[in-house]
N, C-alpha and C positions, 0 to 999 in steps of 0.2 A: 041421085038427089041426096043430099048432104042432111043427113039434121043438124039440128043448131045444138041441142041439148046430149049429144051422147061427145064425150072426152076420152081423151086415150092417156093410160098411162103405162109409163115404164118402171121396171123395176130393176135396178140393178144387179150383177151378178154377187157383189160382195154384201148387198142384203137380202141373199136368200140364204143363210145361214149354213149351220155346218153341212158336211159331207155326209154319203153313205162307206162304205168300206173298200169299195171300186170308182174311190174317189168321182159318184158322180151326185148332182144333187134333188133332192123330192120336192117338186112343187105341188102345189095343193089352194085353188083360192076362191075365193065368193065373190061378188060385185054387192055395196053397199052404198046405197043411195044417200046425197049429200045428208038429209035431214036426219035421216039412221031409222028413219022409221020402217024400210023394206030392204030386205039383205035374199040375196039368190041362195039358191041351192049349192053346196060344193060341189067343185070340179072332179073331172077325172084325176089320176093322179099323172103326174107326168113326169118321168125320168131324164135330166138332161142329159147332155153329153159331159165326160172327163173333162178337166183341163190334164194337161203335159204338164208332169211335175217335173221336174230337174232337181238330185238333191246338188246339196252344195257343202261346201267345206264347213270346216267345224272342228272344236279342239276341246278336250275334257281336261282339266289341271285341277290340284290338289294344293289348298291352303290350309296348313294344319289338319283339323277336322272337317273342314268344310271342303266339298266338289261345286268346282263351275263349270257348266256347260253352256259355249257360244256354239252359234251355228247361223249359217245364213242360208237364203234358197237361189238355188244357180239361174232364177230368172227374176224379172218384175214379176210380183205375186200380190195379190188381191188376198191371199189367207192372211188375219189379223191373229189367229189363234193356235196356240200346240199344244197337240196334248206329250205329255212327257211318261217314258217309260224304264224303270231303272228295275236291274237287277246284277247280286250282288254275288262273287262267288262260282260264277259259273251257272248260277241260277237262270230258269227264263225271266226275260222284263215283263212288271207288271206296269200299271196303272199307280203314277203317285199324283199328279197335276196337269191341271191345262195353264198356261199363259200369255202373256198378251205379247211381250218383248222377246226378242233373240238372244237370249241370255237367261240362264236360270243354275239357282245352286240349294244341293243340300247338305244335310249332315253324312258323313261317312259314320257308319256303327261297324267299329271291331273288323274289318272286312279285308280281303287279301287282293281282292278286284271287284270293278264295274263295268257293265254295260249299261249305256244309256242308247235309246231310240227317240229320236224324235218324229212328229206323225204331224200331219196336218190334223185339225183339231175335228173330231168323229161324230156323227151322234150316240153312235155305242164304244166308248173311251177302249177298244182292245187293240192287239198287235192284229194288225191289217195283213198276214201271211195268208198267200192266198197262190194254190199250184193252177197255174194254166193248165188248162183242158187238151190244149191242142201239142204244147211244149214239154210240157207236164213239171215246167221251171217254177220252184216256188217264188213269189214275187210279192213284191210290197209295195202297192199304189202311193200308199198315205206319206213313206218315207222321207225326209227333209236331210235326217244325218243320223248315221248309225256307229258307235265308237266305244273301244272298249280301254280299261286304263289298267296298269297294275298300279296298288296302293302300297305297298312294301319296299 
């Protein structure tokens, strides 16, 4: 028997928000009744599954002072966001921005080179380096394009 009053709904993949670091994502939800006057208890939490990321090509070039980096992902992707990681020198990449577009640029300061990483967009913005267990291969789920450039 059917009731009339319970409705189902869906929620999309691309609005469950960012990633964990093993590129998979945390769901967590309540049921809230239309009037809003009774709200349930929260759920368990639940872990979904990865998607296959594919990185994809991508180019770092140097205008005067300024670095652009384009990049695209080597499938249809539902990620709207990246986080971007620069490091200078031979340095590790940190943490400078997330973005919306495939394309971003900053300032070069005084430097002899770059690395840039790009990451699917995190909930904890860090380099996603992560050694299998079984491989014992360091590996990077989050990766879209990774590239390094001499500036001299």
């Amino acid at each position: 028997m059917v009731d009339k009053g319970i409705k189902n709904v869906v929620i999309k993949k691309e609005f469950l928000g960012k990633v964990t670091s093993s590129n998979s994502r945390v769901v967590r939800f309540r049921i809230i009744s239309e009037d809003k006057n009774r709200k349930s208890a929260y759920s368990k939490i639940f872990i979904t599954g990865s998607d296959v990321l594919v990185a994809g090509p991508g180019d770092i070039n140097q205008v005067g002072n300024t670095i652009l980096v384009n990049w695209t992902t080597g499938q249809a992707s539902i990620q709207v966001t990246y986080d971007i990681f620069v490091g200078f020198d031979g340095a590790t990449p940190t943490y400078l921005d997330t973005t919306g577009s495939n394309s971003y640029s900053f300032l070069k300061n005084g430097t002899q080179s770059v690395r840039v990483v790009i990451q699917i967009s995190s909930i904890n913005p860090t380099l996603a380096d992560v050694i299998d267990p079984i491989t014992l291969i360091r590996t990077n789920h989050l990766e879209v394009y990774s590239g390094t450039k001499d500036l001299v």
